[in-house]
CHARMM internal coordinates of N, CA and C (Angstrom, degrees):
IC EDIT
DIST 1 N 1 CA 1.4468
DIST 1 CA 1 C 1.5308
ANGL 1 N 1 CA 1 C 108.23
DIST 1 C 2 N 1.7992
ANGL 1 CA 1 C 2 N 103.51
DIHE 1 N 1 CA 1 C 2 N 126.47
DIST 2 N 2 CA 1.9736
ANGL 1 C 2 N 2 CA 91.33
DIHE 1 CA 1 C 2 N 2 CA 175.91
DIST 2 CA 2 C 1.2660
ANGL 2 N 2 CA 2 C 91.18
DIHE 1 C 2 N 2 CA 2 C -94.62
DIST 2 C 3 N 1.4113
ANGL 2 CA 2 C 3 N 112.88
DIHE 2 N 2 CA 2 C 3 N 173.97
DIST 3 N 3 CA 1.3392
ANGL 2 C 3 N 3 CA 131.02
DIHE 2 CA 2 C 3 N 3 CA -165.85
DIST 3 CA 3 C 1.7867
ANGL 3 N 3 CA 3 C 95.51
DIHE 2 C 3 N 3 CA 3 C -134.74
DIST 3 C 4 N 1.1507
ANGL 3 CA 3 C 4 N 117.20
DIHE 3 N 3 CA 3 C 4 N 146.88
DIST 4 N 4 CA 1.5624
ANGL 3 C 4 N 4 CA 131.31
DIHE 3 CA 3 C 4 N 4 CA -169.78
DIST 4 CA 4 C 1.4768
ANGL 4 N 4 CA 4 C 105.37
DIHE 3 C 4 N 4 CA 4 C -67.82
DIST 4 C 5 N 1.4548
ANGL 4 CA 4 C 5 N 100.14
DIHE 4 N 4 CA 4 C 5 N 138.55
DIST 5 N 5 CA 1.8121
ANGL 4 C 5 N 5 CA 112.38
DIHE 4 CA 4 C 5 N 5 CA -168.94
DIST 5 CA 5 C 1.6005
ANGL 5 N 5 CA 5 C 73.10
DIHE 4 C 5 N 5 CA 5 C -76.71
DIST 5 C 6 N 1.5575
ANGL 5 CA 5 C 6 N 110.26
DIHE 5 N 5 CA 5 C 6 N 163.04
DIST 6 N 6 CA 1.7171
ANGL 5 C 6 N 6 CA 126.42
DIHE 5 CA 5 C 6 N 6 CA 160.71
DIST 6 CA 6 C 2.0695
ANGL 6 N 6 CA 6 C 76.56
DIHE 5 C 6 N 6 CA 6 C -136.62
DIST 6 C 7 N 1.5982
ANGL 6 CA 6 C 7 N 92.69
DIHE 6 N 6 CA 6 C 7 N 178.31
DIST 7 N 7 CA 2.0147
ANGL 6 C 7 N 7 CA 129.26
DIHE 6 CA 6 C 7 N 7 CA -168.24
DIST 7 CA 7 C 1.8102
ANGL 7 N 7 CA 7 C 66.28
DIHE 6 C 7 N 7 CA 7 C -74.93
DIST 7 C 8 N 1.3694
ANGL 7 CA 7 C 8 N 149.76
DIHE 7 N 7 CA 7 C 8 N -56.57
DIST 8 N 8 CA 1.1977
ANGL 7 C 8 N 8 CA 140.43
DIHE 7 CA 7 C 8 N 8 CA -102.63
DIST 8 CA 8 C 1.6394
ANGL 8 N 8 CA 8 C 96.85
DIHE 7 C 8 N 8 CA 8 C -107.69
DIST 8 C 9 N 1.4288
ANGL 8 CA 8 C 9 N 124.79
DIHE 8 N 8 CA 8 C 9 N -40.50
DIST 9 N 9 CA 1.1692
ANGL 8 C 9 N 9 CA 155.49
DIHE 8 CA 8 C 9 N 9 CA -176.85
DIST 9 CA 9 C 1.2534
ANGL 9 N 9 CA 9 C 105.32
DIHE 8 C 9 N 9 CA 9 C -60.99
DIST 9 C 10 N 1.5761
ANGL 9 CA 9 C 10 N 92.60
DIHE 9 N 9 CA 9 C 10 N -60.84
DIST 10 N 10 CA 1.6757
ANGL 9 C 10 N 10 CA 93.69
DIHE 9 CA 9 C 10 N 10 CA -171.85
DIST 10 CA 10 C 1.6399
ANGL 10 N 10 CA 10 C 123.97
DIHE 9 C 10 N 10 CA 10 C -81.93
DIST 10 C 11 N 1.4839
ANGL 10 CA 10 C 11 N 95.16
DIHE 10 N 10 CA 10 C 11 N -14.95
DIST 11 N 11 CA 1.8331
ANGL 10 C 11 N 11 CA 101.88
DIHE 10 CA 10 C 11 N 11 CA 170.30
DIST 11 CA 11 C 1.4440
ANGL 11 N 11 CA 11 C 102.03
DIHE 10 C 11 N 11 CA 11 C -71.53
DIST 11 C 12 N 1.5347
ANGL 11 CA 11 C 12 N 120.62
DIHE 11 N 11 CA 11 C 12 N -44.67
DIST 12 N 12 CA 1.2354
ANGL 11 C 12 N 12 CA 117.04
DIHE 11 CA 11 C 12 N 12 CA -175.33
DIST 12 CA 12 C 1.8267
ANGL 12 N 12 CA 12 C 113.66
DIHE 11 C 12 N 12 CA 12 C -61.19
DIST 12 C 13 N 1.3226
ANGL 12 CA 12 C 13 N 115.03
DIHE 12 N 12 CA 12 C 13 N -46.75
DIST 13 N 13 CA 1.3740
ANGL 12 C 13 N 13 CA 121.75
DIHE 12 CA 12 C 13 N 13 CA 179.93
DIST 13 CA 13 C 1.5902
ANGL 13 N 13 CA 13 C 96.37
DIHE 12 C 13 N 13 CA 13 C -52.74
DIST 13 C 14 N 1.5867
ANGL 13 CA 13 C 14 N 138.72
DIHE 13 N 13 CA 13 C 14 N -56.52
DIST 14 N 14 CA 1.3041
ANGL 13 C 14 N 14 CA 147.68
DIHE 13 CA 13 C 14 N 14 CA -172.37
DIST 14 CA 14 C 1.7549
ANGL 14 N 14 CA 14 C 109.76
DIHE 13 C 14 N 14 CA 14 C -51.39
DIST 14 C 15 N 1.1418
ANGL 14 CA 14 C 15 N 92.48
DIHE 14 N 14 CA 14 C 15 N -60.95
DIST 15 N 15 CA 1.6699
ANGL 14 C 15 N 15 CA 93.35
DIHE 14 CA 14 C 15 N 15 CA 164.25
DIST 15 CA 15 C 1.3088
ANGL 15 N 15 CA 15 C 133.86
DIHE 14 C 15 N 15 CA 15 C -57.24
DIST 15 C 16 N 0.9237
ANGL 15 CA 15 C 16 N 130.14
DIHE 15 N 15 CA 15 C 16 N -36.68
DIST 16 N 16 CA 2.1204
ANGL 15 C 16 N 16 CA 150.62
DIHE 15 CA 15 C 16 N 16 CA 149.55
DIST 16 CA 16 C 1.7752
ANGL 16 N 16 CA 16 C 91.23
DIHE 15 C 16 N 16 CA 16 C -42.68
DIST 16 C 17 N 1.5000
ANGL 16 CA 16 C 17 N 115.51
DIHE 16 N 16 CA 16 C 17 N -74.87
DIST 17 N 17 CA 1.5545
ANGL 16 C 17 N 17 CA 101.20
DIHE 16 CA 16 C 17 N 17 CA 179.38
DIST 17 CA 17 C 1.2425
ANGL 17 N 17 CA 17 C 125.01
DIHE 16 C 17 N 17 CA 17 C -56.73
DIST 17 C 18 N 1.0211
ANGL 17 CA 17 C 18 N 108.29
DIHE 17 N 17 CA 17 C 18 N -25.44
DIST 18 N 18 CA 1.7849
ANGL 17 C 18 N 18 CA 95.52
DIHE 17 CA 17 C 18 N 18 CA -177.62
DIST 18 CA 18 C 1.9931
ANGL 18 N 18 CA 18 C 113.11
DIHE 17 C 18 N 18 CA 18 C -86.23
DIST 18 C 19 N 1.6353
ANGL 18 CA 18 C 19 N 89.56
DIHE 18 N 18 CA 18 C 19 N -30.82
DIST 19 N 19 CA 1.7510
ANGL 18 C 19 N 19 CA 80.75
DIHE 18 CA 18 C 19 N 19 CA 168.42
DIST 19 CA 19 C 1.3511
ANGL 19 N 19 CA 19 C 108.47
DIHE 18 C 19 N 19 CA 19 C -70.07
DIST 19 C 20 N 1.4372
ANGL 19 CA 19 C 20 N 125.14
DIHE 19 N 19 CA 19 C 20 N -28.34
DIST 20 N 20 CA 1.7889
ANGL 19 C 20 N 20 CA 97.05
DIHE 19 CA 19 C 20 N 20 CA -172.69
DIST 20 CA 20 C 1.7671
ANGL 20 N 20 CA 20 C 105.07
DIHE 19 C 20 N 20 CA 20 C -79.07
DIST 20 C 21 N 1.3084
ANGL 20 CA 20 C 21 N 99.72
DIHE 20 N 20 CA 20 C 21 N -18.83
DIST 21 N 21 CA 1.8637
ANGL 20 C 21 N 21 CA 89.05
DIHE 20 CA 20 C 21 N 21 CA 169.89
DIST 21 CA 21 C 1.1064
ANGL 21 N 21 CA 21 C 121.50
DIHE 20 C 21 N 21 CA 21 C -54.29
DIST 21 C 22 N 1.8311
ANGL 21 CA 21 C 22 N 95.37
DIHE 21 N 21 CA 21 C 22 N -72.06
DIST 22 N 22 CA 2.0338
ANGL 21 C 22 N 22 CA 92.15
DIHE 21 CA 21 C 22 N 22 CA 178.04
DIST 22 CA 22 C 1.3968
ANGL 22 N 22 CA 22 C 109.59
DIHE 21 C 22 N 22 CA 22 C -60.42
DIST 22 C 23 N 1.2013
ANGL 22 CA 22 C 23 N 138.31
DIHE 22 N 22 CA 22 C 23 N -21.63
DIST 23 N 23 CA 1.5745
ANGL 22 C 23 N 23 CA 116.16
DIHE 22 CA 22 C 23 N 23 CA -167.90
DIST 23 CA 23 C 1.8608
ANGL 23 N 23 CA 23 C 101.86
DIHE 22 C 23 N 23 CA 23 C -91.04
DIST 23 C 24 N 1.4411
ANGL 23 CA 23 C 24 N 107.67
DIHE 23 N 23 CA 23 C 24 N 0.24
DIST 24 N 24 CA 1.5635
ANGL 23 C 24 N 24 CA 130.62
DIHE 23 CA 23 C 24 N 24 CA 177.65
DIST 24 CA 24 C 1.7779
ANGL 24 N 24 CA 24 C 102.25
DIHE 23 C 24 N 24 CA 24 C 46.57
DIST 24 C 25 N 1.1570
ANGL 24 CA 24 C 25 N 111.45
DIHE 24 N 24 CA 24 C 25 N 43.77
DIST 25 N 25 CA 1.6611
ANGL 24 C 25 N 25 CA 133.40
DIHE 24 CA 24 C 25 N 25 CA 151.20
DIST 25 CA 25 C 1.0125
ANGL 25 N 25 CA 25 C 106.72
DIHE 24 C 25 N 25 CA 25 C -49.93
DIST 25 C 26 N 1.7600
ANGL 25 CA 25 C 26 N 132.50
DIHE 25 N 25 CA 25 C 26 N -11.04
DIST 26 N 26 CA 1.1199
ANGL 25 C 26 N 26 CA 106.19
DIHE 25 CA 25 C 26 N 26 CA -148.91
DIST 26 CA 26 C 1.6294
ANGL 26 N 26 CA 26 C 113.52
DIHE 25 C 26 N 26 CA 26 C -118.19
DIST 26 C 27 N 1.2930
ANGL 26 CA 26 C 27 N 166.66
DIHE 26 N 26 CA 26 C 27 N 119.08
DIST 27 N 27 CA 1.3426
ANGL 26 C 27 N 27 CA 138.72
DIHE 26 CA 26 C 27 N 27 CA -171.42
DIST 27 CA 27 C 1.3864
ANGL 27 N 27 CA 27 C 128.58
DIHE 26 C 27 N 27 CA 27 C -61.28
DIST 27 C 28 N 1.0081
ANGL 27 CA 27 C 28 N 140.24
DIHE 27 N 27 CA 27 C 28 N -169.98
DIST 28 N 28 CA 1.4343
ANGL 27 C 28 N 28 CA 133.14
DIHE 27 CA 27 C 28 N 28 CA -168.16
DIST 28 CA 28 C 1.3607
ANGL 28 N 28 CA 28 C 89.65
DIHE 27 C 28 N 28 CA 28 C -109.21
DIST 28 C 29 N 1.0110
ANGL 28 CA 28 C 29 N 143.35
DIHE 28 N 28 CA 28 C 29 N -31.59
DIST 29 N 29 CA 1.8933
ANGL 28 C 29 N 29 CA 149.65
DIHE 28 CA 28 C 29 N 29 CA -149.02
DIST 29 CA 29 C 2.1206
ANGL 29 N 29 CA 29 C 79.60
DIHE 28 C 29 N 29 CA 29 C -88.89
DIST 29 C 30 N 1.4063
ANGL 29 CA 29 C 30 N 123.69
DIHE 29 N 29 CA 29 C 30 N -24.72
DIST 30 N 30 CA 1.0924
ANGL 29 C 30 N 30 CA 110.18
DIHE 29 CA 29 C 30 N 30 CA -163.32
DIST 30 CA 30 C 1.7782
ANGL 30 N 30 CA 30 C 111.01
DIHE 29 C 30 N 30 CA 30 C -117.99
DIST 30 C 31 N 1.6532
ANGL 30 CA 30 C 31 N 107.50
DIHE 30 N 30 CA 30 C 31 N 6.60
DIST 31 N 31 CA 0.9647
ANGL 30 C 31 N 31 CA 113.37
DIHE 30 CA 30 C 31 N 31 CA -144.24
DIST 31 CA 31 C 1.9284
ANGL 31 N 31 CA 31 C 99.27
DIHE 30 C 31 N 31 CA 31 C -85.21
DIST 31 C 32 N 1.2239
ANGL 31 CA 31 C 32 N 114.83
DIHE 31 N 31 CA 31 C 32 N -28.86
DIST 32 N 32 CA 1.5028
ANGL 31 C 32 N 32 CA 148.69
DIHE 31 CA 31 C 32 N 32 CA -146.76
DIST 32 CA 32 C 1.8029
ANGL 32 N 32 CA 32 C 84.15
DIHE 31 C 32 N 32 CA 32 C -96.35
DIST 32 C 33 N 1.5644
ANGL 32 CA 32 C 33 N 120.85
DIHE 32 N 32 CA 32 C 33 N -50.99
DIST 33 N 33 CA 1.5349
ANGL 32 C 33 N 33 CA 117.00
DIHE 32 CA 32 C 33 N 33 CA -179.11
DIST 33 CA 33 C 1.2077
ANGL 33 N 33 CA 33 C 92.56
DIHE 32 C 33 N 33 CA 33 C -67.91
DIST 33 C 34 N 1.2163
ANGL 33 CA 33 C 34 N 149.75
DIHE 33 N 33 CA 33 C 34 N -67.11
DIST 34 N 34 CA 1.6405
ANGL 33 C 34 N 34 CA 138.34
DIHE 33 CA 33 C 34 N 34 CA -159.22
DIST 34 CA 34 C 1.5887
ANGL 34 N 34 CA 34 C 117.50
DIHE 33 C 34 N 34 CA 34 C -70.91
DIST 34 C 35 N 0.7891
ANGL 34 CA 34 C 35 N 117.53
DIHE 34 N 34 CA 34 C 35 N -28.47
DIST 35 N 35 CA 1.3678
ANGL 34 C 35 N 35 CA 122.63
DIHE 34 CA 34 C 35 N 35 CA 166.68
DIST 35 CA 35 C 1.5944
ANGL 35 N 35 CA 35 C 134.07
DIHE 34 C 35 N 35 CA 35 C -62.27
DIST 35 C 36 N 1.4912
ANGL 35 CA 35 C 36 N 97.57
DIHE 35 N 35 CA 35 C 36 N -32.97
DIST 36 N 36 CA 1.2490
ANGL 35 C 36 N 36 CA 119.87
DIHE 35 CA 35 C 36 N 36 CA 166.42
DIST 36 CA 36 C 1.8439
ANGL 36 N 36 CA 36 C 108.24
DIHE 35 C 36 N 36 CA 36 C -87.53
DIST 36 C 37 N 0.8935
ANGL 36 CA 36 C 37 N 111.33
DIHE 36 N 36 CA 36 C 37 N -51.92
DIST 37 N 37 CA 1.6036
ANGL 36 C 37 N 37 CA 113.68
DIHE 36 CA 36 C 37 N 37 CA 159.72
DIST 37 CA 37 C 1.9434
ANGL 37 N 37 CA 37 C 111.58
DIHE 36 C 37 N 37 CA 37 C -48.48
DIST 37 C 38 N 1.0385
ANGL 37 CA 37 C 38 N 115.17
DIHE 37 N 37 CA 37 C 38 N -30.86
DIST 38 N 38 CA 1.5109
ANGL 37 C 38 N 38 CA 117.81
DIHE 37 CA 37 C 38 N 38 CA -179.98
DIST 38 CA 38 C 1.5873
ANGL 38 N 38 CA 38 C 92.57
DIHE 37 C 38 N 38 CA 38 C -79.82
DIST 38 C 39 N 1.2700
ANGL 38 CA 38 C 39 N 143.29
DIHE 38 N 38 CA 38 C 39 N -56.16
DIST 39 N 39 CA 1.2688
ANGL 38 C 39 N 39 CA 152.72
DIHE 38 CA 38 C 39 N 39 CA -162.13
DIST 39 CA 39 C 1.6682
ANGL 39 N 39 CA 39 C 92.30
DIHE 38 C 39 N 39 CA 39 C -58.98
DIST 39 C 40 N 1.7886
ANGL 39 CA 39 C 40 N 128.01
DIHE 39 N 39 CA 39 C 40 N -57.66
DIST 40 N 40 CA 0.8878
ANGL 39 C 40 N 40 CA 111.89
DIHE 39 CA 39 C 40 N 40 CA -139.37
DIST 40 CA 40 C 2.0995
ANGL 40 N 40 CA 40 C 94.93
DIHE 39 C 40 N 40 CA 40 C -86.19
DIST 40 C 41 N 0.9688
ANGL 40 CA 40 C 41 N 102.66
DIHE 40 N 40 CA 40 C 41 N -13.17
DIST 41 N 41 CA 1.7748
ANGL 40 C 41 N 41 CA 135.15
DIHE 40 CA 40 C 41 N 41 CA -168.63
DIST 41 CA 41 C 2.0188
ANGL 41 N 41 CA 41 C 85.84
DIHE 40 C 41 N 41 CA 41 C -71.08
DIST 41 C 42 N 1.0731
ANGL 41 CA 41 C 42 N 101.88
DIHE 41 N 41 CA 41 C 42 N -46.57
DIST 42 N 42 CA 1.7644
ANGL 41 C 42 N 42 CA 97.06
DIHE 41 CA 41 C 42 N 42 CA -176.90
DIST 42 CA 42 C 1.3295
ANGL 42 N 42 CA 42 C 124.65
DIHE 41 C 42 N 42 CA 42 C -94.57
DIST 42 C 43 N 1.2553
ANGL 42 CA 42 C 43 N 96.29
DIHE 42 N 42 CA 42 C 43 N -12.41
DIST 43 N 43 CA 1.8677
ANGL 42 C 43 N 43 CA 105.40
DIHE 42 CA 42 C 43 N 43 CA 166.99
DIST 43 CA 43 C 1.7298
ANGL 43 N 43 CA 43 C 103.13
DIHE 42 C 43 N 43 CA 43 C -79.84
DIST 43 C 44 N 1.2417
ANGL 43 CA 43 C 44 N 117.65
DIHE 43 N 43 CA 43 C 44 N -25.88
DIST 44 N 44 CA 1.4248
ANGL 43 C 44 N 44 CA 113.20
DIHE 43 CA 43 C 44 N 44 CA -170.14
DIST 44 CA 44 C 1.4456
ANGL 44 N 44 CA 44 C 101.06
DIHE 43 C 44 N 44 CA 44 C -87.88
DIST 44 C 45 N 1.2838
ANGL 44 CA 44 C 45 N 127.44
DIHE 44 N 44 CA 44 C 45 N -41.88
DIST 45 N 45 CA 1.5993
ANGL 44 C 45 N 45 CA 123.72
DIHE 44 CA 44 C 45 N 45 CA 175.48
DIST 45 CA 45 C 1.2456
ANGL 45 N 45 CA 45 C 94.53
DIHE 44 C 45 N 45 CA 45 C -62.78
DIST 45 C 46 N 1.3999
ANGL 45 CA 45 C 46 N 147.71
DIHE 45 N 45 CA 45 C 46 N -58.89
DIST 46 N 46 CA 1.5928
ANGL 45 C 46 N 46 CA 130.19
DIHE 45 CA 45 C 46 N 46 CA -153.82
DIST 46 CA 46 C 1.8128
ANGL 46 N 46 CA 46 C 103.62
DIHE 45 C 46 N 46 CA 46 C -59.18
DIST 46 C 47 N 1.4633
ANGL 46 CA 46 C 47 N 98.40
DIHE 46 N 46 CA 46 C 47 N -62.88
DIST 47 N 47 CA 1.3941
ANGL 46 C 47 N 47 CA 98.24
DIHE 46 CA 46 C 47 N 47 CA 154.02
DIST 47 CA 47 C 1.2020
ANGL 47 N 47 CA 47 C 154.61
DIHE 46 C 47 N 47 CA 47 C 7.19
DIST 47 C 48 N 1.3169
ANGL 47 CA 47 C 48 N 106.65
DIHE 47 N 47 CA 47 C 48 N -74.23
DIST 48 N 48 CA 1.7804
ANGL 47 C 48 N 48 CA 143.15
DIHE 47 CA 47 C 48 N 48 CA 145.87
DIST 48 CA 48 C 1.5267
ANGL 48 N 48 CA 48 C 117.03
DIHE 47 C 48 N 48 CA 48 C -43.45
DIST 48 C 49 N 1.6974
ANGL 48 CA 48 C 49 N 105.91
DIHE 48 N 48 CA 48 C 49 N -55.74
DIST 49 N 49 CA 1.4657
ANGL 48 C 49 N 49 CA 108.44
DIHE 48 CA 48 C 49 N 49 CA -167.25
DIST 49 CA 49 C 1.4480
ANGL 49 N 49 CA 49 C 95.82
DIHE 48 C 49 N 49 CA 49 C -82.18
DIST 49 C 50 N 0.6466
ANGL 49 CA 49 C 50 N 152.87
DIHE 49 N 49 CA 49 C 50 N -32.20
DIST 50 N 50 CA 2.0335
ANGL 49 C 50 N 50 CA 160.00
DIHE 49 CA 49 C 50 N 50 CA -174.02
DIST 50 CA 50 C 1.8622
ANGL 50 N 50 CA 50 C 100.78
DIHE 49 C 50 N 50 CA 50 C -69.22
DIST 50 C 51 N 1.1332
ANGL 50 CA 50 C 51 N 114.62
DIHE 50 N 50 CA 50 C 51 N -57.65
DIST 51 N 51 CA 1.5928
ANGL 50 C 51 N 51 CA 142.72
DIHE 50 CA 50 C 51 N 51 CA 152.19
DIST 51 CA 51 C 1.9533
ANGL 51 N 51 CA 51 C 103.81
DIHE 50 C 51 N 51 CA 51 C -19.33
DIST 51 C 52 N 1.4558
ANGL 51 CA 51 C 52 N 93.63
DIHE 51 N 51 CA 51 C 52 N -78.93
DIST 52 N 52 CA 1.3295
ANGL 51 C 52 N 52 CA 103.39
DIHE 51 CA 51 C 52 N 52 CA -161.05
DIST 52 CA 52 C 1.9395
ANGL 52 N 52 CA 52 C 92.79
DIHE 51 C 52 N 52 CA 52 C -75.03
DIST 52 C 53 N 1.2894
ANGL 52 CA 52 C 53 N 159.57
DIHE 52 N 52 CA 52 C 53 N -44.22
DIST 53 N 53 CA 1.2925
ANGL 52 C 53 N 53 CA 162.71
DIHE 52 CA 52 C 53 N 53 CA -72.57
DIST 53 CA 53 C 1.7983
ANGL 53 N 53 CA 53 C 84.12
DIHE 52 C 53 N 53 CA 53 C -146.29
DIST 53 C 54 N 2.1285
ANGL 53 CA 53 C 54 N 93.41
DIHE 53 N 53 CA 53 C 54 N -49.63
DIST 54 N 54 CA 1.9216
ANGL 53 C 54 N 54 CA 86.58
DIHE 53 CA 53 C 54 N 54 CA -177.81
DIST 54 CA 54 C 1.2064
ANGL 54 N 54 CA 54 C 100.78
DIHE 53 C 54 N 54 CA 54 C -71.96
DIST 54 C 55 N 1.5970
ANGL 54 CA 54 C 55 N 124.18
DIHE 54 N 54 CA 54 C 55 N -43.90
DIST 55 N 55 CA 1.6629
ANGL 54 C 55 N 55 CA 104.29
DIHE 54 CA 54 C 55 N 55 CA -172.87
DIST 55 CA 55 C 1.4164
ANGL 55 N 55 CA 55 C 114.06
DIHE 54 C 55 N 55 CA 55 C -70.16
DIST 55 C 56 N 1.4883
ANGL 55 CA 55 C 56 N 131.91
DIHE 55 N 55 CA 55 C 56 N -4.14
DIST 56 N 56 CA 1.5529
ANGL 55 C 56 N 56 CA 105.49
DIHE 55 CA 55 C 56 N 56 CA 168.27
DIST 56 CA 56 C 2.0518
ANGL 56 N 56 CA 56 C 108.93
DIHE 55 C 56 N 56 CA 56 C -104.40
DIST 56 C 57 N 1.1084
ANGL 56 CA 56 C 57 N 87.98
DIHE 56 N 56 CA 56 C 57 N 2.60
DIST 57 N 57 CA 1.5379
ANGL 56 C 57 N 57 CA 92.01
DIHE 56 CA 56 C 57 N 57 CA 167.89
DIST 57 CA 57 C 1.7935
ANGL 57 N 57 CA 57 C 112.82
DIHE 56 C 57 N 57 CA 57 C -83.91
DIST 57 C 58 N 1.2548
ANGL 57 CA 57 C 58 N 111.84
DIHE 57 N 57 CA 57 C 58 N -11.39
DIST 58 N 58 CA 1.2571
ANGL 57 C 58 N 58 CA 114.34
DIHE 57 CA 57 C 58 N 58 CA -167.57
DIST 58 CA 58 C 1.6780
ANGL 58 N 58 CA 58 C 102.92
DIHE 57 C 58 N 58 CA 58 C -107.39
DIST 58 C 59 N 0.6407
ANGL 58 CA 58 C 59 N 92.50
DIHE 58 N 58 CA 58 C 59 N -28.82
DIST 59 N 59 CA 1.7108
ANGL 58 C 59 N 59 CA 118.24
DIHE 58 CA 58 C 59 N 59 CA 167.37
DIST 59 CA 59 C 1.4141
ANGL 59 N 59 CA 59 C 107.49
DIHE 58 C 59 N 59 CA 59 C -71.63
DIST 59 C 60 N 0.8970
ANGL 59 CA 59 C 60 N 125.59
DIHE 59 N 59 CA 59 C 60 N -25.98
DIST 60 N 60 CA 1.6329
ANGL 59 C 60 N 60 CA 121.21
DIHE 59 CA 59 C 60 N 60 CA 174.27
DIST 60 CA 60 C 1.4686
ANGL 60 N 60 CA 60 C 125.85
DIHE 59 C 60 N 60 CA 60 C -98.45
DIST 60 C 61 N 1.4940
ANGL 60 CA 60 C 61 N 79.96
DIHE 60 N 60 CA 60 C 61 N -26.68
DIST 61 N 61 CA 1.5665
ANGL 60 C 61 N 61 CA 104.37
DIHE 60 CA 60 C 61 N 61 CA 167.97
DIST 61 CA 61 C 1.6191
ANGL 61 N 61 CA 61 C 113.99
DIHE 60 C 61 N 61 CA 61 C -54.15
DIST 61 C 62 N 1.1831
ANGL 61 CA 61 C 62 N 98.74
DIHE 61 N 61 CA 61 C 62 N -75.57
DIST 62 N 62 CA 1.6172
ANGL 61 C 62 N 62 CA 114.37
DIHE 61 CA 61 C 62 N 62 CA 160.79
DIST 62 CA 62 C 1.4709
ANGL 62 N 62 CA 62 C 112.78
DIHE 61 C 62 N 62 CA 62 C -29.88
DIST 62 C 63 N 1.3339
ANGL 62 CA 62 C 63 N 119.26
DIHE 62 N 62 CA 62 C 63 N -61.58
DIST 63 N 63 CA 1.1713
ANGL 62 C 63 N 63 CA 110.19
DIHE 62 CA 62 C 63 N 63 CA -165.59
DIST 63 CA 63 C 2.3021
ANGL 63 N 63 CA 63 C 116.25
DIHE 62 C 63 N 63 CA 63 C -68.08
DIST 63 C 64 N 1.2913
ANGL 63 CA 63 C 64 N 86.01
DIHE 63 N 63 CA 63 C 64 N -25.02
DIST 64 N 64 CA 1.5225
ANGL 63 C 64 N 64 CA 106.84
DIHE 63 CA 63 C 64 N 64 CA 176.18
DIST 64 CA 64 C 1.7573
ANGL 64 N 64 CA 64 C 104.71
DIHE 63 C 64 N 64 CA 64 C -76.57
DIST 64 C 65 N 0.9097
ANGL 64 CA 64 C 65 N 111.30
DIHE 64 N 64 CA 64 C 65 N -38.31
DIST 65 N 65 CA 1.6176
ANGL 64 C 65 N 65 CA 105.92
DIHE 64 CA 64 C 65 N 65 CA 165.49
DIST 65 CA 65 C 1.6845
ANGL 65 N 65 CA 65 C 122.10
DIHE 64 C 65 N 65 CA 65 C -86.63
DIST 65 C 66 N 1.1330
ANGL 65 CA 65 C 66 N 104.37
DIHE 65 N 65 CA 65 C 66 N 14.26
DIST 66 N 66 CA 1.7319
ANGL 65 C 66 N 66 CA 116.40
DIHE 65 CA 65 C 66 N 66 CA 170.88
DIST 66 CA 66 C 1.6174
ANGL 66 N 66 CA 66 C 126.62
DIHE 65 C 66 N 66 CA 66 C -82.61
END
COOR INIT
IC SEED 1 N 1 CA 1 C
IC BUILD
């Protein structure tokens, strides 16, 4: 069973990859899967923040036309 990405999950998953980079935990045979997993981890936060920015811009909107 997958369970739903949240902004919170995936910063946390992003942070785990980048410490095993710099702390170089990581192997090279594995280095190319996380990296690309970091890529796909930051397209989904930009995503999110663009996401969340129109709904409180629209929301203000509203409230400015009240």
């Amino acid at each position: 069973m997958s369970k739903k990405l949240t902004y919170d999950g995936a910063m946390a998953e992003l942070q785990a990859i980048v410490a095993e980079i710099e702390e170089e935990e990581i192997s090279i045979d594995d280095l190319s899967v996380k990296v690309k997993r970091a890529a796909e981890l930051l397209q989904y936060c930009q995503q999110k923040l663009r996401q969340t920015e129109d709904d409180v811009n629209k929301v203000l909107s509203q409230l400015n036309e009240a």
